[in-house]
N, C-alpha and C positions, 0 to 999 in steps of 0.2 A: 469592423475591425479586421483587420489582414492575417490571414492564416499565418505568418511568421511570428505575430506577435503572440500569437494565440498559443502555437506550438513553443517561442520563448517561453509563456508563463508556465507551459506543463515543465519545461526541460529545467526552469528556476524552481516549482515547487515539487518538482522530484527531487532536485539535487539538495534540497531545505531538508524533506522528510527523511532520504535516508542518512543525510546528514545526522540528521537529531538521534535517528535509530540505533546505529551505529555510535554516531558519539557517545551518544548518552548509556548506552551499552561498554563502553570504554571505558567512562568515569565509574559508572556503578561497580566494572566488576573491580576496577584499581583499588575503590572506596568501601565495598563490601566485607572485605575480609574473608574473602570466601563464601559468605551467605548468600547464596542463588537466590531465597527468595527475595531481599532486599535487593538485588540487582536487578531482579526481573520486575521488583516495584517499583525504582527509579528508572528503568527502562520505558514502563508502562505509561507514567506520568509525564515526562518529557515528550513522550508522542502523540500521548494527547492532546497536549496543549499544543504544540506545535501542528498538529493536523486540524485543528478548530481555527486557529490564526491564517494558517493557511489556503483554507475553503471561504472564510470572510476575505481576506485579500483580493486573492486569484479568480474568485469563481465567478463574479463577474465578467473575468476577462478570456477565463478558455472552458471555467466551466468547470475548472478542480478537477478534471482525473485521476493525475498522477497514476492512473492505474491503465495500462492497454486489456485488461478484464473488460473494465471501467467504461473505456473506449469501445470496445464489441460491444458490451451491451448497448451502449447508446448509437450504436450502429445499426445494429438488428430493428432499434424502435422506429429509425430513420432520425433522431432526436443530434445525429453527427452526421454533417454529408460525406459520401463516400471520397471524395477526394481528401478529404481532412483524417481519415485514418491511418494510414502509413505514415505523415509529418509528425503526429499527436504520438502512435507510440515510439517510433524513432526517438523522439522529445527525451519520451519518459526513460526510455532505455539510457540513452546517454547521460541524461540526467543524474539519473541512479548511480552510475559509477563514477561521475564527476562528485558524489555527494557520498559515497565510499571514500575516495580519493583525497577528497578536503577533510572528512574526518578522523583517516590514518595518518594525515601530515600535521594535523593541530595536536597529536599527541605522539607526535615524536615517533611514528610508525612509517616503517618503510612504506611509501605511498604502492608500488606496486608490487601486492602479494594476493594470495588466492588465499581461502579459508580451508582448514583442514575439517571445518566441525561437521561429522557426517550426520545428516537426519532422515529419519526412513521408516517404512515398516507402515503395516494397512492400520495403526491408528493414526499414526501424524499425516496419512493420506488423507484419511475420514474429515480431520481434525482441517483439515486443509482445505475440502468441498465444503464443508460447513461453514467454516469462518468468509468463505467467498459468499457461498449461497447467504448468506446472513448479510454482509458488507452490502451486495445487489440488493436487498429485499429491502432494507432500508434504504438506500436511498431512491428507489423507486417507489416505495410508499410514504418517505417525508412529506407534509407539510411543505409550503411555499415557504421560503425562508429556516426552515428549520435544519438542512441538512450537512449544514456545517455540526451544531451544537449533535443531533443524533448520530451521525457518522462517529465523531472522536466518542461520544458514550460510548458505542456501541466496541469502537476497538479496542478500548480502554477494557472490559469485560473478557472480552477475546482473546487478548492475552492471555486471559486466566483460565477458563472455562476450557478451550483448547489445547490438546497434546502438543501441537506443533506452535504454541505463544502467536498463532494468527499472523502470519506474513499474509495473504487473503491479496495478493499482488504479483504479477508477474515479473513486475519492474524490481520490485524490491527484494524479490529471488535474487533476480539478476546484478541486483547491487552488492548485495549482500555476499555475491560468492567473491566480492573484492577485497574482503578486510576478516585476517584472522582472530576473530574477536567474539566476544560472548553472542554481539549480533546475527555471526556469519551462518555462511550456509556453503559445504563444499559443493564445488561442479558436478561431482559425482551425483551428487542429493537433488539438482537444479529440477529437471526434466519433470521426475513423477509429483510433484510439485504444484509444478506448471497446469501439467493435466490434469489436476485435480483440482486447483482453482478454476480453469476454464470449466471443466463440469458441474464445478456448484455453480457459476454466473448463469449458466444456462440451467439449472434446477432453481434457480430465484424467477427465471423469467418464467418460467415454466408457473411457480405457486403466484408472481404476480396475476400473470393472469386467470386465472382459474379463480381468484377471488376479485377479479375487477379494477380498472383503472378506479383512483380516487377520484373524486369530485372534484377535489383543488390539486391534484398531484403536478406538481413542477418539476422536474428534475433537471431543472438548470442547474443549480449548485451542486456538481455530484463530488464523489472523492471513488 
């Protein structure tokens, strides 16, 4: 299969997932009445399911990213060849805010704005290496076949369990800082972020090995 197509499916199920993120963060908070935690539970549950659907679709065909984390680490295992790196998060990058983009114009929001919602401070930092290092470990320890179904458990939790509701993505930062919405994340907030998912993907790699490749470990189907 041809690196274009391959790099298409990251840039369609990037532009799907922050889709859902965002939308479904738009309807929740319209529909909530104010109740954050109802919002952040229709939040939760639409991306769930939407990132399982996902990883069953796509991951055949690029292998389910969505994430340039996602992408490094399958760099580092050699599991991505190095030419396939720059087109895959390019993908996701773009992707992400075509999928900000489409979610601020299906509900009647000015298609191009920035998020004021600032987030910050060394626990949503914490909260940010965890929910990464946790995202890698899993899909580095699934089962063959299993890591669509573990991946959405797992961020379906992450939400919750996490100061920062688990963005555990660099794409989805970067999406995210496109639509002022329950979802967003201002530019300001982007950065430490970033750096702090990249240091938990590399703290997952770090506990994967230290306890051992699995026997049947596949990480074909990653998210």
């Amino acid at each position: 299969m041809s690196l274009l197509k391959k790099s298409c499916a990251e840039l369609v199920g990037t532009a799907a997932l922050l889709c859902t993120v965002i939308g479904s963060g738009i309807m929740a908070e319209n529909l909530a009445g104010g109740n954050v935690a109802i919002a952040l539970l229709a939040n939760t549950l639409a991306t769930v399911f939407a990132l399982y659907v996902l990883i069953e679709i796509l991951g055949a065909q690029s292998g389910a990213h969505f994430n340039p984390a996602v992408s490094a680490v399958m760099l580092w295992r050699k599991e991505l060849p190095a030419h396939y790196f720059l087109p895959y998060v390019l993908a996701q990058l773009l992707g992400a805010v075509l999928g900000a983009w489409l979610a601020n114009a299906m509900f009647d929001l000015s298609v191009l704005q920035f998020s004021s919602k600032l987030r910050g401070g060394s626990g949503q930092w914490l909260a940010e290496a965890v929910a990464t290092a946790g995202l890698v470990f899993v899909i580095l320890r699934a089962p063959a076949g299993r890591a669509s179904t573990l991946v959405a458990c797992y961020i379906g939790a992450a939400y919750w369990f996490t100061a920062s509701t688990s963005f555990a993505n660099p794409a989805a930062v970067f999406g995210r800082m496109f639509s002022n919405s329950f979802a967003g994340i201002a530019p300001a907030s982007a950065l430490p972020f970033v750096v702090a998912q990249l240091f938990g993907a590399g703290l997952a790699l770090l506990l994967h090995a230290a306890l051992g490749e699995r026997a049947s470990a596949a990480s074909e189907q990653a998210s």
